[in-house]
ZALO-879790 format. One record per residue (C-alpha): z, x, y. Coordinates in pm, whole numbers, plus 50000, padded with zeros to 5 digits. Layout:
REM residues N
{up = Z | east = X | north = Y} $
...
This chain:
REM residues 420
{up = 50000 | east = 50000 | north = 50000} $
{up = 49933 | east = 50094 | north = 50369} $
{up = 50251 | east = 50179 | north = 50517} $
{up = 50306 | east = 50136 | north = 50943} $
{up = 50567 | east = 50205 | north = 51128} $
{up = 50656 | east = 50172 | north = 51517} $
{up = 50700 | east = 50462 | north = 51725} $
{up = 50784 | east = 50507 | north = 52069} $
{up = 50438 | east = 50526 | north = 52275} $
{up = 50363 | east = 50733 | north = 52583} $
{up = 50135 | east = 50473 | north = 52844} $
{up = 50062 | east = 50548 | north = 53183} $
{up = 50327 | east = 50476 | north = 53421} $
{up = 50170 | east = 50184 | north = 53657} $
{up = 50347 | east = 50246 | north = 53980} $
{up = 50172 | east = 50566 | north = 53993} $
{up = 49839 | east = 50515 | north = 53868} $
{up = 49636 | east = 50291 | north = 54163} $
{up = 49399 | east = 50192 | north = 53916} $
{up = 49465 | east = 50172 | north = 53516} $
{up = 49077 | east = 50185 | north = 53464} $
{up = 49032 | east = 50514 | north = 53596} $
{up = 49256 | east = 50694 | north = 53348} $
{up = 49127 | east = 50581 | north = 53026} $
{up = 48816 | east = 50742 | north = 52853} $
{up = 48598 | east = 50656 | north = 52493} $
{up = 48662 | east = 50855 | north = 52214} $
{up = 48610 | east = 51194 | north = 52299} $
{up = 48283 | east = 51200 | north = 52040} $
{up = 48095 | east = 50978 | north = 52189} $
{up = 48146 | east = 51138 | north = 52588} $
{up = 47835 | east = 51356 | north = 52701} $
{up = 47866 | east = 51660 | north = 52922} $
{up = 47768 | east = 51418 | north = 53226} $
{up = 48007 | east = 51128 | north = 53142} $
{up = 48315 | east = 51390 | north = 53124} $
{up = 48195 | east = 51556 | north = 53467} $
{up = 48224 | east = 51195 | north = 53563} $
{up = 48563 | east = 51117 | north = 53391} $
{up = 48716 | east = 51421 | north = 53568} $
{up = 48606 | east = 51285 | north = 53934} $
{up = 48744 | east = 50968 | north = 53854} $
{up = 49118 | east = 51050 | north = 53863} $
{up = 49301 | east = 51380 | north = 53832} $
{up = 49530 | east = 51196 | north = 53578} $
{up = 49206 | east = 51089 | north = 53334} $
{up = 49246 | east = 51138 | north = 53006} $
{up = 48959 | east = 51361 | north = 52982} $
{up = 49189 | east = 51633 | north = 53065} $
{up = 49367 | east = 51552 | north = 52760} $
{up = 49104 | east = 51462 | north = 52471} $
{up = 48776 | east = 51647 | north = 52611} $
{up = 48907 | east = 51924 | north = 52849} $
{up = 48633 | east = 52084 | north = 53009} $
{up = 48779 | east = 52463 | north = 52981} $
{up = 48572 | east = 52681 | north = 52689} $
{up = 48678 | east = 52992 | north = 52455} $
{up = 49015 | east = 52797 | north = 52354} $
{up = 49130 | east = 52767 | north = 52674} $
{up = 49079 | east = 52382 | north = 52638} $
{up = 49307 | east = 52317 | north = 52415} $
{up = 49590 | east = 52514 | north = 52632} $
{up = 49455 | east = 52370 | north = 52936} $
{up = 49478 | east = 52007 | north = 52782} $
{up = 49861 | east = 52041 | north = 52671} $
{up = 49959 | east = 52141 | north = 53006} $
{up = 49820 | east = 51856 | north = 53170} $
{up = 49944 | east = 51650 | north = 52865} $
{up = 50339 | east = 51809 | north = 52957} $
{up = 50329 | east = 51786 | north = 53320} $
{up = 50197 | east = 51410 | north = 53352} $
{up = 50499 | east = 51341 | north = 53067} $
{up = 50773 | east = 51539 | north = 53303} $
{up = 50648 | east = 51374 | north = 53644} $
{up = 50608 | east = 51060 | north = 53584} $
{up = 50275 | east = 51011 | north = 53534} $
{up = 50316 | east = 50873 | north = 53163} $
{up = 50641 | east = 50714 | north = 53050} $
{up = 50801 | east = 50667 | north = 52710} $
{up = 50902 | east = 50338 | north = 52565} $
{up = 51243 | east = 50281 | north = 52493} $
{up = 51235 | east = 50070 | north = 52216} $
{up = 50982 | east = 50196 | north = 51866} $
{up = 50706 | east = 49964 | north = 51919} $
{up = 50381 | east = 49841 | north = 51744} $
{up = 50112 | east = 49771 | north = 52022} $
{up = 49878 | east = 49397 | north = 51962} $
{up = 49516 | east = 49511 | north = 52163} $
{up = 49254 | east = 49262 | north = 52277} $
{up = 48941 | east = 49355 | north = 52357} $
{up = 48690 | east = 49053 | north = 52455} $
{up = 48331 | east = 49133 | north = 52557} $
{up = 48004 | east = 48964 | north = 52539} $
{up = 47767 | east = 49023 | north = 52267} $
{up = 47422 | east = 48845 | north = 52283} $
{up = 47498 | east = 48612 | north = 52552} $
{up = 47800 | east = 48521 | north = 52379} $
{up = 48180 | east = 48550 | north = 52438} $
{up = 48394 | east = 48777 | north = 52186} $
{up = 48717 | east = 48820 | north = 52099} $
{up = 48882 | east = 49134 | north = 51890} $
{up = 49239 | east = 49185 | north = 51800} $
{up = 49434 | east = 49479 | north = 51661} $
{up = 49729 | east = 49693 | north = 51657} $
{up = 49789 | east = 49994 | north = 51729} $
{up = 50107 | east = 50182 | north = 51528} $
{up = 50139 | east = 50456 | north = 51311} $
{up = 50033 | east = 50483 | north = 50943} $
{up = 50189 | east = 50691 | north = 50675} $
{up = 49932 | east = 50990 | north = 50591} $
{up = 49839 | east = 50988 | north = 50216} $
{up = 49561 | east = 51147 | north = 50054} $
{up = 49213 | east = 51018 | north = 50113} $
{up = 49080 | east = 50801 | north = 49839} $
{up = 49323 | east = 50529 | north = 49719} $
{up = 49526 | east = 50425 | north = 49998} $
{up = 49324 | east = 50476 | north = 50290} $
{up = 48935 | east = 50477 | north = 50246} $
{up = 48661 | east = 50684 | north = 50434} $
{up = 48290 | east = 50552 | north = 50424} $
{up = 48118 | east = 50804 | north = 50606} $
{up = 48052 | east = 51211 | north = 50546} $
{up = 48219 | east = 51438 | north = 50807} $
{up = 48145 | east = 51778 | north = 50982} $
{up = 48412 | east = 52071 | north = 50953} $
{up = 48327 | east = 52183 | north = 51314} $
{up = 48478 | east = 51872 | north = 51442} $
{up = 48797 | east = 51885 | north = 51216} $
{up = 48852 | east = 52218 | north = 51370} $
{up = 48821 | east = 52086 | north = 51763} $
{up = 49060 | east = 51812 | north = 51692} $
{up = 49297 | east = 52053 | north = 51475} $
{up = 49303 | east = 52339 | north = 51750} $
{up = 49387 | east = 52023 | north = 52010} $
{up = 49671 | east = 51910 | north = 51789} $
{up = 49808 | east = 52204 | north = 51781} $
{up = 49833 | east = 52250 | north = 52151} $
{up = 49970 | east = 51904 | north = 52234} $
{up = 50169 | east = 51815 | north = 51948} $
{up = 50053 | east = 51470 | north = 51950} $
{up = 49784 | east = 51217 | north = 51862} $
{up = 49591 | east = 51167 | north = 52167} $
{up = 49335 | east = 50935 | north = 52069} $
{up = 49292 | east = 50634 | north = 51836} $
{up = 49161 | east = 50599 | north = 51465} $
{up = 48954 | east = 50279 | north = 51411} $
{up = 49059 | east = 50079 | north = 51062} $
{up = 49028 | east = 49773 | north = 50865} $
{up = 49178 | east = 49588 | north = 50607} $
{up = 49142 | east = 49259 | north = 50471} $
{up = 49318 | east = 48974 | north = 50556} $
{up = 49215 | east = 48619 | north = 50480} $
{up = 49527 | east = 48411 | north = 50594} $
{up = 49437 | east = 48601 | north = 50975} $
{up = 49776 | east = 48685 | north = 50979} $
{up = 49800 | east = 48937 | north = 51312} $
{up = 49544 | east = 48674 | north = 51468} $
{up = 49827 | east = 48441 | north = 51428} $
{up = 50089 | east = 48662 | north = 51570} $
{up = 49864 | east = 48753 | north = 51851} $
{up = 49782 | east = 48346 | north = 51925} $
{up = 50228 | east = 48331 | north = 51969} $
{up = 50238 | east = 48608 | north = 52232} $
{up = 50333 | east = 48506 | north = 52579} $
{up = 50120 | east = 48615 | north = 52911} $
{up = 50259 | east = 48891 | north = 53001} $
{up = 50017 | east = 49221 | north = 52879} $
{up = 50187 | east = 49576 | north = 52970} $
{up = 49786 | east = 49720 | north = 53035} $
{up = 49526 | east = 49421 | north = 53170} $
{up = 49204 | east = 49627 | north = 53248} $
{up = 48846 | east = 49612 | north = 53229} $
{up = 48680 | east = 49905 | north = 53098} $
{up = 48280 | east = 49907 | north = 53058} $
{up = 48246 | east = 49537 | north = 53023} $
{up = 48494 | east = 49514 | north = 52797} $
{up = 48868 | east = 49312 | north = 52893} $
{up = 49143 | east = 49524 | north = 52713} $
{up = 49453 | east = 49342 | north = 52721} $
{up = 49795 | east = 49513 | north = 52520} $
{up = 50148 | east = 49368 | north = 52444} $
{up = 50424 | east = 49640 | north = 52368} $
{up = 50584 | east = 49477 | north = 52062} $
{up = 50930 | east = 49613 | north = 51957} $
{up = 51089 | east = 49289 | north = 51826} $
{up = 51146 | east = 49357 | north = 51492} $
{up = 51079 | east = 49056 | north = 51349} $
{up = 50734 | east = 49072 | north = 51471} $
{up = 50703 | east = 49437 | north = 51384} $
{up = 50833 | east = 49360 | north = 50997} $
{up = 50640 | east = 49018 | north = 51003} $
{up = 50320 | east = 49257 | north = 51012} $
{up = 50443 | east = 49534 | north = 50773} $
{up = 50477 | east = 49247 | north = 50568} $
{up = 50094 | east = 49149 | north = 50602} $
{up = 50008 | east = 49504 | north = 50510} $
{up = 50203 | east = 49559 | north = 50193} $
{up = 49966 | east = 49577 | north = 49912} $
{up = 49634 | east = 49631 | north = 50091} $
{up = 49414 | east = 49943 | north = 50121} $
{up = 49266 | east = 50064 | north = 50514} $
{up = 48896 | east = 50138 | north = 50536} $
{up = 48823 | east = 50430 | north = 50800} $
{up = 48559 | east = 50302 | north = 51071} $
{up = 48585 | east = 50542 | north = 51339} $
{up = 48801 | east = 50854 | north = 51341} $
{up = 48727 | east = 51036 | north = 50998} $
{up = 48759 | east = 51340 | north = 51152} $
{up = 49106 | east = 51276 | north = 51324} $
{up = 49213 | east = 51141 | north = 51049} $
{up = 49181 | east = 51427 | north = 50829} $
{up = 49271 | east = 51676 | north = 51120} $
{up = 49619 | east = 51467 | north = 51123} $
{up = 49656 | east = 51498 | north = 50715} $
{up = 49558 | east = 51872 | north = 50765} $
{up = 49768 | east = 51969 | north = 51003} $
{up = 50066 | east = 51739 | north = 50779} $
{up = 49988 | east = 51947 | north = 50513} $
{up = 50043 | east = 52282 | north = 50730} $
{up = 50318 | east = 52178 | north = 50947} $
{up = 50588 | east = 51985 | north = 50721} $
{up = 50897 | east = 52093 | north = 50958} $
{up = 50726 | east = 51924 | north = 51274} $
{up = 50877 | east = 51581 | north = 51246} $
{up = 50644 | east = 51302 | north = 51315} $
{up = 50346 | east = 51493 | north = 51096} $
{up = 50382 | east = 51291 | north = 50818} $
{up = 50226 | east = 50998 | north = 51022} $
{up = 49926 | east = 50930 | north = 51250} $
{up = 49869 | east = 50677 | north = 51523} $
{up = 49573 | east = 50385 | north = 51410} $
{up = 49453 | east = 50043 | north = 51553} $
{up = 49429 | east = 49853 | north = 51266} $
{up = 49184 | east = 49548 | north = 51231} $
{up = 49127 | east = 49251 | north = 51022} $
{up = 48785 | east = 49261 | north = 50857} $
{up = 48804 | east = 48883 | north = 50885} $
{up = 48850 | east = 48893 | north = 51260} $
{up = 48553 | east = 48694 | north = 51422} $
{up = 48489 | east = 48978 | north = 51663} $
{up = 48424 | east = 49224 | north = 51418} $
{up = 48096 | east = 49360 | north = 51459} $
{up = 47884 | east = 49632 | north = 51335} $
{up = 47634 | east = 49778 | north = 51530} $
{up = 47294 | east = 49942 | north = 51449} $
{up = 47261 | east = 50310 | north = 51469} $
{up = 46933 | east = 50433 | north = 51567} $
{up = 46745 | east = 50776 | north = 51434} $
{up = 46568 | east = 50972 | north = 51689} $
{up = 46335 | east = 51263 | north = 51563} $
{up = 46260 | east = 51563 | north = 51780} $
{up = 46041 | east = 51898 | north = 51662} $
{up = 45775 | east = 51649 | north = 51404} $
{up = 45394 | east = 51724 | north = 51455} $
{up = 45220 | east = 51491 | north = 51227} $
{up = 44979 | east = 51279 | north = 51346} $
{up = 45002 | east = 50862 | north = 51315} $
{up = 44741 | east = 50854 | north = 51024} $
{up = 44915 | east = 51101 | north = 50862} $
{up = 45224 | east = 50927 | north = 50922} $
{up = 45129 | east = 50629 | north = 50759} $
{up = 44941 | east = 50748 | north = 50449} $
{up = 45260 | east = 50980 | north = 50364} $
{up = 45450 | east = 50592 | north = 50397} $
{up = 45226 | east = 50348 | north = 50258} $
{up = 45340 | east = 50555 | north = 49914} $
{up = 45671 | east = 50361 | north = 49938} $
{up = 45628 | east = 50136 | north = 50188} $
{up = 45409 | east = 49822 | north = 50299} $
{up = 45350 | east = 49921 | north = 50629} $
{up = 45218 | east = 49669 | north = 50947} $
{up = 45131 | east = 49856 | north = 51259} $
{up = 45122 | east = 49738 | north = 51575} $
{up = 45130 | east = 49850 | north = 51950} $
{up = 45392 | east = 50030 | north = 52152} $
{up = 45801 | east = 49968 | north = 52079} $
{up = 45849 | east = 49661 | north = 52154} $
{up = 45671 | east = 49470 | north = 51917} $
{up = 45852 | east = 49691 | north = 51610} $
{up = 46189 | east = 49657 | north = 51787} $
{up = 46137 | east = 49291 | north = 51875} $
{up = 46082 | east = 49227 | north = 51483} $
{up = 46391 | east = 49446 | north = 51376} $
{up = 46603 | east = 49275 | north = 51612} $
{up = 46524 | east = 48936 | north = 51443} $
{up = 46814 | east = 48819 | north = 51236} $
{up = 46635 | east = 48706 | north = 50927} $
{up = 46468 | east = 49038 | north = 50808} $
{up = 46569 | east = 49148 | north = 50494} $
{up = 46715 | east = 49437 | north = 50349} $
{up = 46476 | east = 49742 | north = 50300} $
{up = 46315 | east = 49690 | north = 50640} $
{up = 46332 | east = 49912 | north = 50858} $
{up = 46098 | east = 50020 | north = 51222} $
{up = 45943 | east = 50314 | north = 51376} $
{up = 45760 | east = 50427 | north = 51661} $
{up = 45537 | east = 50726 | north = 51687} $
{up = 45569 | east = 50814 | north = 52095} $
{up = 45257 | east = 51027 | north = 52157} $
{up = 45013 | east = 50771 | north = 51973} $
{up = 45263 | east = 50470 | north = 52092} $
{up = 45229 | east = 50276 | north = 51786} $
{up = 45527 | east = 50075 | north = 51620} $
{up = 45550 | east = 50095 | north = 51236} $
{up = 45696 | east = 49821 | north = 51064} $
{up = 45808 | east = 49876 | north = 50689} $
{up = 45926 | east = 49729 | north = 50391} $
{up = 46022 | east = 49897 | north = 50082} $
{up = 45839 | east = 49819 | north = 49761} $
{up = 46008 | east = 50084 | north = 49490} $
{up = 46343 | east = 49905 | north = 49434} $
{up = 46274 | east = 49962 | north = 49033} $
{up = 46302 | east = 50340 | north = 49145} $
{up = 46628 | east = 50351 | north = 49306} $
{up = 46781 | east = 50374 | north = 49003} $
{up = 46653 | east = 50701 | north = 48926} $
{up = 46668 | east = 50806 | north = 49284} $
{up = 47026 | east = 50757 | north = 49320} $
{up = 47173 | east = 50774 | north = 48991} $
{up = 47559 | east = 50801 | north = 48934} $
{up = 47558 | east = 50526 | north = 49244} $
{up = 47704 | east = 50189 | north = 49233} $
{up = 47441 | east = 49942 | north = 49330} $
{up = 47546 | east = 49861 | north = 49650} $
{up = 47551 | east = 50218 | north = 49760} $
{up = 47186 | east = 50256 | north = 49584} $
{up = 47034 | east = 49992 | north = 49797} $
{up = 47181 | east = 50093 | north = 50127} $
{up = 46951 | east = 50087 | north = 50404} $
{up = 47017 | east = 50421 | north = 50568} $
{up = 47002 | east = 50563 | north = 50187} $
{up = 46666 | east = 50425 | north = 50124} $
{up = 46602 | east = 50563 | north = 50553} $
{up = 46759 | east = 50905 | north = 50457} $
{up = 46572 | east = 50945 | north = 50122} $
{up = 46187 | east = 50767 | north = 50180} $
{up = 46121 | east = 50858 | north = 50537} $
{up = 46340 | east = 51081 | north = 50700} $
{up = 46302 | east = 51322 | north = 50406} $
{up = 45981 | east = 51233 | north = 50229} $
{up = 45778 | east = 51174 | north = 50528} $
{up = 45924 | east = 51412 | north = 50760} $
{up = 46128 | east = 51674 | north = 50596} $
{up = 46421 | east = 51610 | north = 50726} $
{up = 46745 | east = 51650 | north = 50488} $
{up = 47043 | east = 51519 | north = 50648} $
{up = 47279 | east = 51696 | north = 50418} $
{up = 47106 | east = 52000 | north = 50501} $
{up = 47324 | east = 52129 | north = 50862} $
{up = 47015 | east = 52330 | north = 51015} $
{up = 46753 | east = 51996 | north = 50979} $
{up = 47052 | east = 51790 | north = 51193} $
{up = 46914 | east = 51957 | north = 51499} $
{up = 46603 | east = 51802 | north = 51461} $
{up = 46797 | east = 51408 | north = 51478} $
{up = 46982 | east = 51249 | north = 51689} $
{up = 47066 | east = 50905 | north = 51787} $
{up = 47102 | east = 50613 | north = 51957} $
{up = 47372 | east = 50295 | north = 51956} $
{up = 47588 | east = 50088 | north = 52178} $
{up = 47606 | east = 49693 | north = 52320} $
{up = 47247 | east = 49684 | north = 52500} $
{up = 46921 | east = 49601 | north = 52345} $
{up = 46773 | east = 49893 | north = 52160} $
{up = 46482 | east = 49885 | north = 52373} $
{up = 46665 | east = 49993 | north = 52681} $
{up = 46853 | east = 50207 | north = 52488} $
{up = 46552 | east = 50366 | north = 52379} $
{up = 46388 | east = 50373 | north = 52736} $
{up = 46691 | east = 50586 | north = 52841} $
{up = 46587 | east = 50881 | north = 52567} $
{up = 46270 | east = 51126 | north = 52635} $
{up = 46304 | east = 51423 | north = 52419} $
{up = 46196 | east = 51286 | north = 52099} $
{up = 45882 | east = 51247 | north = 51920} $
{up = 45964 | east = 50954 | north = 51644} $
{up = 46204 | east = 50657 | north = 51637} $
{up = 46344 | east = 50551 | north = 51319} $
{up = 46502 | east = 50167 | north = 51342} $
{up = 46762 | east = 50039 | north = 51091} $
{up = 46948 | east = 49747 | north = 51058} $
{up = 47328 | east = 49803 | north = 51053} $
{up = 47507 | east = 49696 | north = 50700} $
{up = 47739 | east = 49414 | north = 50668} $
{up = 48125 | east = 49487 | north = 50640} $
{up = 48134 | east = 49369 | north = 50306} $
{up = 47866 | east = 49664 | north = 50197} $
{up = 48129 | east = 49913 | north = 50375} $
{up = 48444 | east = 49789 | north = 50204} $
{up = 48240 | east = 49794 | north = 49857} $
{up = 48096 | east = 50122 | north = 49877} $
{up = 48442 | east = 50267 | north = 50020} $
{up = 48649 | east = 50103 | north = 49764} $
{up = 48393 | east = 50268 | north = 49479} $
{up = 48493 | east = 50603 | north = 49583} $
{up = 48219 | east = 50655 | north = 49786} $
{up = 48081 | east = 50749 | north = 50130} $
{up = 47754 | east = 50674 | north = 50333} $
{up = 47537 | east = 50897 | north = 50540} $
{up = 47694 | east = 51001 | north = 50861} $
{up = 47644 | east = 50783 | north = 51169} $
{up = 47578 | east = 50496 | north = 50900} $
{up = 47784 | east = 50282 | north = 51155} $
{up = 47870 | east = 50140 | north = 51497} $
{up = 48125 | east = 49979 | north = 51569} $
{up = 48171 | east = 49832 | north = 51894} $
{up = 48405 | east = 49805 | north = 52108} $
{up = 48522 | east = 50148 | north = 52074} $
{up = 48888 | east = 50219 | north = 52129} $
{up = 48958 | east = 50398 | north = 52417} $
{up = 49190 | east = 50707 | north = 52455} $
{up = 49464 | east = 50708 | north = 52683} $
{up = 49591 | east = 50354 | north = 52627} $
{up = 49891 | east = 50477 | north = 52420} $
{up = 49971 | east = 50823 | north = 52299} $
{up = 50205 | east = 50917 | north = 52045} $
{up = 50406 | east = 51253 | north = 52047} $
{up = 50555 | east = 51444 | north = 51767} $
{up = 50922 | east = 51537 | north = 51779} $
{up = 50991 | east = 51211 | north = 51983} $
């Protein structure tokens, strides 16, 4: 079973922060070089300082634990009194339509990856490092790891629906409302440990800090507070879950569209058409089916739209693999096109620099319109939550960047602190 506990949060202290929504920043992963320049103008209290200090040769993570220190001895960020669990809404609009997304955030018991607490996607040691070297410094866990568990009785929704009006952070923060109640009634807080006993966690978003925190567990047993890491924690059943697409963008590929489509048409039915938004339109249409998937050659600007035809081979292709992971979409992506077609192998850490990507809450046309260097656009739908929870709770992973999920959780919002 998942074990959570309170703990006494650090939040920013309102009477000296003029606005709230200047101090918090994404997860520090998903922040490019311009973003943090912008994060750092914003507020000298932002929480870029903290989570994606802009100092280099090490001196980040030294820089980031004396900002850390000094906003926690003047003021600037407060302890609670009282160990708390923390209920987080985030409501945003997705497709014209209002949503609504609760969690909590509270610290989880660090076990072993695999029975307890589930990953679905591969990770990179480079990033493991960052976040251990940061850890180290700070002596804390500065930024949030994404879960889910199952719940069909909704059972936080309901605890959530009995809180009062009376949020300790109210803030908008990229057209998204984050609301938070500090929660240190114990009946509340045992009313939820309750609703976890007895069910596993599937990682979403935070493999990486999540295995820096067991790590660095592992290494430091006489710093108290090790043995646990701080998590928001959300119902797969929650209405507002959502799972974004994430887009493959292909930079460094010199084959020509007839090429292109010969080299596919060996796996594929393929229907061209002209420019992006015709192949985009048609991805973005609810109804298509699994094995479908878009791209869009930029120099010809012609739209590709493809559906797979060798199901009878995945068996072969990914043997070992429960079926579910065999007929993943970014699987079939990863396997037929990106590596087939354009030699790309994604488990290979020298082809990675030839793919990057795109995601987020706008259309994935004007998410593509933002992006020039690239040469080929690879479009996949995203897979359903119950794909994730099956595939994670057969021991296995998916390809990295597999997922989106959206709204992230933002860093800043509460921090927890080891020997405290």
């Amino acid at each position: 079973m998942a074990n959570i506990y309170p703990f006494k949060g650090w939040r920013y202290n309102s009477d000296q922060i003029e606005k709230l929504s200047s101090v918090f920043v994404p997860p520090y992963d998903v922040i490019t070089p311009e973003e943090q320049e912008m994060y750092y103008s914003k507020s000298p209290y932002n929480n870029v300082r903290v989570n994606l200090n802009n100092k280099s040769d090490g001196k980040q993570y030294v820089d980031a634990s004396n900002y850390l220190n000094k906003w926690k001895s003047n003021g600037v960020m407060e302890q609670e009194k009282k160990d708390s669990i923390y209920i987080i809404s985030q409501s945003f609009k997705y497709k014209g339509q209002k949503i609504q997304r609760v969690g909590c955030i509270c610290a989880l018991e660090l076990t072993e990856l695999g029975k307890i607490v589930l990953p679905h996607e591969r990770t990179i040691e480079k990033y493991i490092d960052d976040r251990y070297n940061l850890m180290g410094t700070t002596l804390a866990n500065t930024g949030q790891i994404f879960m889910c568990y199952k719940d069909e009785s909704l059972g936080l929704e309901k605890i959530y629906n009995s809180l009062e009006e009376n949020p300790v952070i109210d803030v908008v923060m990229d057209d998204v409302h984050y609301q938070i109640w500090q929660i240190s009634d114990i009946g509340l807080i045992n009313r939820f440990q309750n609703i976890m006993t007895g069910k596993n966690v599937v990682i979403k978003d935070g493999h990486h800090r999540y295995k820096t925190a067991l790590r660095f567990s592992q290494n430091h047993p006489e710093i108290p507070g090790t043995d646990k890491v701080m998590v928001t924690l959300v119902n797969s059943k929650d209405p507002g879950m959502i799972v974004l697409p994430t887009h493959r963008l292909l930079s460094d590929i010199n084959l020509e569209i007839d090429t292109i489509v010969s080299l596919l048409e060996k796996d594929f039915k393929v229907k061209k058409m002209t420019g992006a938004e015709k192949v985009v339109a048609s991805m973005e249409n609810d109804d298509i089916e699994q094995g479908t998937f878009g791209v869009y050659h930029k120099e010809s600007n012609t739209g590709l739209l493809l559906y797979f035809n060798h199901w009878d081979e995945l068996n072969i292709m990914f043997s070992g693999m429960s079926k579910v992971s065999r007929e993943l979409d970014t699987n079939i992506l990863h396997t037929y096109v990106l590596k087939k077609v354009f030699n790309i192998d994604t488990s290979n850490q020298k082809d990675l620099k030839h793919v990057s990507y795109i995601r987020g809450n706008k259309s994935t046309l004007e998410l593509l319109n933002n992006e020039k260097d690239y040469d080929i656009a690879c479009f996949v739908k995203p897979p359903k939550l119950e794909e994730i929870f099956a595939i994670s709770e057969a021991g296995e992973i998916m390809p990295q960047k597999s997922t989106y999920f959206f709204p992230k959780v933002y860093s800043g919002l509460v921090t927890r602190c080891f020997n405290e």
